[in-house]
N, C-alpha and C positions, 0 to 999 in steps of 0.2 A: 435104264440109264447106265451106260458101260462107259467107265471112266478108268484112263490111264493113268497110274500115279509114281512120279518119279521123288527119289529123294539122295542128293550126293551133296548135301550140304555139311558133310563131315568126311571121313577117310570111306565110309560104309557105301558101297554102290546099292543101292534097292527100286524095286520096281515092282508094282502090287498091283492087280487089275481088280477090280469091284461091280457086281452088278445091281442097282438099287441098294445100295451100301452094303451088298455084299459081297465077302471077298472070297473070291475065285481063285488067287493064288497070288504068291509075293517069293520074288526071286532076288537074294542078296550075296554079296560079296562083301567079306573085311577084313581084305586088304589094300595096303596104300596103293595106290594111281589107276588104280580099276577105270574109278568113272569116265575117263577121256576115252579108253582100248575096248571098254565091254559096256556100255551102259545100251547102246543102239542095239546091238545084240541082247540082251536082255529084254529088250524091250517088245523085239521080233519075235522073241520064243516064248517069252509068257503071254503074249496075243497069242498065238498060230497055238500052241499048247491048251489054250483055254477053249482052244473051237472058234476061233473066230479071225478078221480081217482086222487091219489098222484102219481101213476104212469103215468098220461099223463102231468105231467109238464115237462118245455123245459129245464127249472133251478131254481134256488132257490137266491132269493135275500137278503143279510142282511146290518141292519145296521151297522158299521165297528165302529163307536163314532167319537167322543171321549162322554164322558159320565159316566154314573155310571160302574166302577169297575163289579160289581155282575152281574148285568145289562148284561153285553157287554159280557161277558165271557159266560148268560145262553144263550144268542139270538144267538151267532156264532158259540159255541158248538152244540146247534141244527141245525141250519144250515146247519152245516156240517156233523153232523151225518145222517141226511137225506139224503143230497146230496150223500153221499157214501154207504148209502144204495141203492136208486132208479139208482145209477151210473148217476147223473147230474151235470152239472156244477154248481159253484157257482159264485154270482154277489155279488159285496159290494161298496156300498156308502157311502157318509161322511157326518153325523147326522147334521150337521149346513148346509151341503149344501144343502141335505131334507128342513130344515126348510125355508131355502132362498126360495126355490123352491115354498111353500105353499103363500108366499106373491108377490115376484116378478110380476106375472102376474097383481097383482091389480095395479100395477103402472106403468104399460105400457102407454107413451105418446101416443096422436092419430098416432102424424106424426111416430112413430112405428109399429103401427097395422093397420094402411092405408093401400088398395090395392096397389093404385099408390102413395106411398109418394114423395114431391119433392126432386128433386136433386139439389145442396146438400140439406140433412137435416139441419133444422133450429140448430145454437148453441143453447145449452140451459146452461144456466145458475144455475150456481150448481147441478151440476147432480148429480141424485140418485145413493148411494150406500145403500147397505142390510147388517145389521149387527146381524144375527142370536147368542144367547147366552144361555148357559145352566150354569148355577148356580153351581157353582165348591165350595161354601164353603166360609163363611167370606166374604171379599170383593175381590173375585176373581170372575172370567167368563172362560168359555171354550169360542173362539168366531171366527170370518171371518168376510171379507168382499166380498162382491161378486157385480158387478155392473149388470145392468137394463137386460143384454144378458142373465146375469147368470154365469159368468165367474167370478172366483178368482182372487182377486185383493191384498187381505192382506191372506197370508196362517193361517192356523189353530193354534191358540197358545191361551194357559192359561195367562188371563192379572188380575193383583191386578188394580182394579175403585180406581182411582183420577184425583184432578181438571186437567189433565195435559193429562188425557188420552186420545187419536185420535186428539189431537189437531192440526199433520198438516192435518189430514183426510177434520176437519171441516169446517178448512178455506176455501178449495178447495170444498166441497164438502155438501149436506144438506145428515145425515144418518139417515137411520131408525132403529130403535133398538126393537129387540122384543123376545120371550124367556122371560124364568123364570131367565133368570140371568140379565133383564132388567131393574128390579125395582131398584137396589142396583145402577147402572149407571144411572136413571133419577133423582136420590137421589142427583148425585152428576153434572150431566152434562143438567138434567134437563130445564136449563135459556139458554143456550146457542139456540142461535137463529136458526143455521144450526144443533139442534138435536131432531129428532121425533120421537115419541116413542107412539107404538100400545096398545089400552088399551085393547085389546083381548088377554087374553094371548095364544101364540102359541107352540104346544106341538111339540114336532116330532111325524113322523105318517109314516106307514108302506103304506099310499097312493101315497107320493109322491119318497119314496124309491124306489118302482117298475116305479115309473113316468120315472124317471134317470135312473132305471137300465135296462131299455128295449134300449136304447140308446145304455150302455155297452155290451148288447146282442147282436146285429146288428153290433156292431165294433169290437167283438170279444176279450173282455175284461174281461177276467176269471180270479179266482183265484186260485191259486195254493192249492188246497185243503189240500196237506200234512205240508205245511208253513204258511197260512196263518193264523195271529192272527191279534186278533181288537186294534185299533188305542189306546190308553189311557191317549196316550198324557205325563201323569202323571205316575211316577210308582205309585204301590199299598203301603200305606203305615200304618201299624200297630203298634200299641203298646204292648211295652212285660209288662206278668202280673206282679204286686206286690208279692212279697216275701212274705207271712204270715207268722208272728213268733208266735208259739203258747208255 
């Protein structure tokens, strides 16, 4: 199963090939307006690099957002343009759930990744949840929660940061926060004792897109090529120009 997997649902151009969910190689750029100029070209060279054809892929994986507007519109336009050229299916996952995905492992308890853990599993006491965020503007976040499995626990929604925000999350719960929409939430929730927050900052990445979409491959979870559009959560929202009186 060789799966292309693109991800420009933020400023980050990335592109990661995978063979039976293993990755072969991931080529990224971050800096701003990349994904319109270089994303086709990335996508050429880390096939032809990997030893292989655009025509021997199984399917094509995108990120779906939520995310930058521009962003999400170049990455699943191409997507699909592809796709409908080489007659492939396409896969799509949800940009915060990528990101969850890049940290979750590091916080695998032992009695988790034990061969033989006991029965029952130990209670643990405030257990982790994942609170991946991308920086929507002002003191807003795109954001989830997902616990230690990987599983959805709070769905995908645009939240404005204040003192008030996840507060019954925290009391039940110690969260990790990470994303570029992090900073503006440890500004404000910072002190609070059950809220931890990664000083790496974490990008989305076209590695762990293909990670989760070899999963939707195997279960047969395609999209509807002639329907599908990316998640944006948000409409698109413009401004009409001034009037010049001359």
């Amino acid at each position: 199963m060789l799966l292309l997997s693109l991800d420009t649902s933020t400023t980050v151009c990335s592109v990661a090939l995978h063979n039976d969910g293993g990755l072969l190689g991931c080529y990224e750029l971050f800096t701003e307006r990349t994904s319109s100029s270089m994303l086709t070209t990335l996508m050429g060279d880390m096939v032809r690099h990997a030893g292989f054809q655009l025509s021997d892929l199984d399917a094509v994986a995108v990120a779906k957002g939520p995310g930058s507007y521009t962003g999400l519109r170049i990455g699943v336009s191409t997507a699909k343009g592809l796709c409908f050229a080489l007659d492939k299916p396409l896969l799509s996952v949800n940009t915060l759930q990528a990101m969850a995905e890049q940290v979750r492992p590091l916080y695998l308890r032992p009695s988790v990744v034990m061969t033989n853990p006991p029965n029952p599993l130990p209670i643990i006491p405030n257990p982790l949840l994942f609170c991946p965020m991308i920086d929507a503007r002002r003191m807003e976040v795109y954001c989830a929660l997902y616990d230690q499995t990987g599983a959805e626990v709070k769905s995908t929604a645009a939240e404005i940061i204040n003192e008030n925000s996840f507060g019954e999350w925290l009391t039940e719960h110690q969260l990790v926060f990470f994303g570029d929409g992090a900073a503006k939430c440890r500004a404000v929730l910072g002190q609070h004792a059950n809220a931890l927050f990664l000083d790496e900052l974490i990008r989305p990445s076209a590695r762990t897109i293909g990670k989760l979409a070899a999963d939707r491959f195997r279960a047969g979870q395609f999209e509807d090529l002639s329907t599908f559009e990316p998640f944006y959560l948000k409409e698109f929202m413009t401004t009409k120009p001034r009037k010049v009186v001359v």
